[in-house]
N, C-alpha and C positions, 0 to 999 in steps of 0.2 A: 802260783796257781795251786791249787788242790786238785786231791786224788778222785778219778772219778771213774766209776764203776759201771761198764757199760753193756746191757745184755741185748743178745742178739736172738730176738725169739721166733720160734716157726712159723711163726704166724707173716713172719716177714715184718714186724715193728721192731722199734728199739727204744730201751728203755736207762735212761742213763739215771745213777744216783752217785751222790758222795758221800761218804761215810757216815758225817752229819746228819743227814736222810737217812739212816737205818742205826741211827741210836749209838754210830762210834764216834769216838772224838777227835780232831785234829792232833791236838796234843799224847796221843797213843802214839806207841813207837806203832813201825810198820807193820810185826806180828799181830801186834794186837788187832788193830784195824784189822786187815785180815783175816783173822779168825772171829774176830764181832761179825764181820758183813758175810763172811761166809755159813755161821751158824744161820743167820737170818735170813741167807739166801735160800737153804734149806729149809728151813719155815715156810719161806712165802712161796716159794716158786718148787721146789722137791729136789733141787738141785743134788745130788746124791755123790757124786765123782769131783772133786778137785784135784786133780793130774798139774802143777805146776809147769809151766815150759817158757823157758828165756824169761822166769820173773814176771810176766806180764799177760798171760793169754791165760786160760783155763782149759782145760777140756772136759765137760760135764755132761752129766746122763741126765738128761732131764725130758720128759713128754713135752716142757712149754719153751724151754732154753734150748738154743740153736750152739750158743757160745760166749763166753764172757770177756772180755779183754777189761785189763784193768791199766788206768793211764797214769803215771803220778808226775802230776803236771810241774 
C-alpha cells in the first residue's frame, strides 16, 4: 500500500491525496515526500504549522485544515 495523505478540513470534508497526487514520487525516501507534500500543502491550502507527533499526525494552523494525519500504508 502507499502513503496517503489525509486532510481533515472545517468544513467537516475530507480530502485524501498520495504523494503521486501533489507531484512527489514513491520512489523518494520519506523526507523527501514529506517535505514535497508539505510545501504543496502550504501552497494549496495555507497550511502554515507542521508540529510532528508519533510520526504520523500533524498539527496545522490553517483557516481551511482542521488536521492532517498521514498513513503510510
Amino acid at each position: 500500500m502507499s502513503t496517503e495523505i489525509i486532510l481533515h478540513m472545517r468544513s467537516g470534508r475530507r480530502h485524501v491525496f498520495h504523494p503521486g497526487d501533489l507531484g512527489g514520487s514513491e520512489g523518494r525516501t520519506d523526507a523527501q515526500t514529506l517535505d514535497t507534500v508539505k510545501r504543496l500543502m502550504h501552497d494549496e491550502f495555507g497550511l502554515l504549522d507542521f508540529r510532528d507527533t508519533e510520526g504520523h499526525h500533524w498539527i496545522v494552523r490553517s483557516a481551511m485544515v482542521e488536521g492532517v494525519l498521514v498513513n503510510n500504508g
